[in-house]
N, C-alpha and C positions, 0 to 999 in steps of 0.2 A: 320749180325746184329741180333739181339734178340728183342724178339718180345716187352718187357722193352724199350728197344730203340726206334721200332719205334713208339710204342705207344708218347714216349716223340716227336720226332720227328714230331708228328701228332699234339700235342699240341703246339709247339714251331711255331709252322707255321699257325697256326690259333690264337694262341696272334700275332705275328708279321703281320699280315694282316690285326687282327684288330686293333691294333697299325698305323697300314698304314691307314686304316680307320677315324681313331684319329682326324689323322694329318690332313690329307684332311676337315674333318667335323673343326677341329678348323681351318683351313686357311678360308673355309668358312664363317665362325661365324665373324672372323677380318673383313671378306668384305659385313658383315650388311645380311650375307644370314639368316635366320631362321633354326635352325639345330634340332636335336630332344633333347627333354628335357629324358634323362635316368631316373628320377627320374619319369616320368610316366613309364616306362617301369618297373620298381619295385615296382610301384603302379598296375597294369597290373597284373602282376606274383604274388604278395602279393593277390591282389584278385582271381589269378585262384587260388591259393593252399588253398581258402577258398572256393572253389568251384563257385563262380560266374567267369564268362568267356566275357561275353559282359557287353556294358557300352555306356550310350546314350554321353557320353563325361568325358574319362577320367580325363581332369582337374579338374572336377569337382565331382569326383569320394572322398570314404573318404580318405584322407592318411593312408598311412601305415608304422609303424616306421620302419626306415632303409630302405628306398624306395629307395632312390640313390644308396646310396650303392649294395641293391638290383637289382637293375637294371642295373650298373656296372656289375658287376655277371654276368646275366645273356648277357650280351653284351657280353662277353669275353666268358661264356660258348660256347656262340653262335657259334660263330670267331671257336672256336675249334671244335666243329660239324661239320659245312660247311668243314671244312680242313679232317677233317674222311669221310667226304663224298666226296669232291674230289679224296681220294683217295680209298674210295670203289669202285667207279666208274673206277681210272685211274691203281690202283695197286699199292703195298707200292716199284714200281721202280720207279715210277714218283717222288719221295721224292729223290733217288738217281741222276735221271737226269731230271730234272726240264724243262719243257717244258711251254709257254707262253700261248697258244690257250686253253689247257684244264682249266689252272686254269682261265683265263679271264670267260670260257664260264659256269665254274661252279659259282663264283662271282655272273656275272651276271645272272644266273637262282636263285640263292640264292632271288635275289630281291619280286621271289613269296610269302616267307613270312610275309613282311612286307605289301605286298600290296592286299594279298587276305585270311591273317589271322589276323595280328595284327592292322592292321589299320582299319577295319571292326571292331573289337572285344572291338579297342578301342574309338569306336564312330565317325569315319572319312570316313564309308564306303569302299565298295572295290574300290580298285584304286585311294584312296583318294578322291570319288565322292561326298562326305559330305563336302570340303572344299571349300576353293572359287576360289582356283584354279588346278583345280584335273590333267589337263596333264602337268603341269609347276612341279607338286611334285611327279607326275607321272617320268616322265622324271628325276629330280632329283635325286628318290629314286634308278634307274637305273643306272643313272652316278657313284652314291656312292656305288654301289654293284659292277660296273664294277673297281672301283678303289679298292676293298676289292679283287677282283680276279687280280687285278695287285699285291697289298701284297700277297695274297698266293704265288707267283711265285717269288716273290722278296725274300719274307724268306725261299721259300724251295731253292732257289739258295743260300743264304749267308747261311744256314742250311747246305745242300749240302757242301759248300766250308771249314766250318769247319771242317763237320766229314775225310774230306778226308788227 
């Protein structure tokens, strides 16, 4: 393979995880759970790229145009990192032969961003200890990153099954 390839291969598998991600967050959402609004997240990144980084509560932060969208973006850029990162860590065979434990356990360690950078930064505290319920979104934010490292695993396998 060429390295064009796996480069693709590296993105193809972290849109599909965050895709599996999606899903999950919109099953959620149907069953009354509170899921994250992306348009703070592009409010967020709108303001790091103007140089402010913290915020005593992003809702109430200025908007910024094309915020959703923005924050779409950077959801999916995101998706695609963690997936270069699983395989900095695993080696670009693991994209060949797709194994279950490394991607779950990269997933789930992914979850330290959200919870000891952006949710801090965006006014919720670490560990979501600013909100009103900080181990129930605690817990959450884990289940959702263990279900992102179940799509890694799922699109480097339908990935996998293509290229063969």
């Amino acid at each position: 393979m060429t390295l064009l390839q796996d480069i693709a291969n590296i993105a193809f598998i972290g849109i599909g995880a965050t895709v599996v991600m999606d899903v999950w967050l919109t099953f959620l959402k149907r069953m009354g759970v509170q899921t994250l609004n992306f348009a703070f997240i592009g409010r967020w990144v709108g303001h790091l790229l103007r140089g402010r980084f913290a915020h005593a509560s992003i809702g109430k932060a200025q908007p910024i145009p094309g915020e959703l969208t923005l924050g779409w973006l950077t959801h999916y850029a995101t998706g695609i990192a963690f997936a270069g990162l699983l395989v900095s860590i695993y080696g670009i065979g693991w994209t060949r032969a797709p194994s279950l434990v490394p991607a779950v356990l990269v997933g789930m360690s992914t979850v330290v961003a959200p919870l000891f950078v952006m949710q801090p930064a965006m006014g919720s505290g670490f560990a979501a200890s600013k909100t009103p319920t900080p181990l129930k979104n605690c817990i959450r934010s884990v289940v959702n990153h263990t279900v992102f490292g179940l799509g890694l695993y799922l699109s480097a396998v339908l990935i996998a099954g293509i290229a063969r």
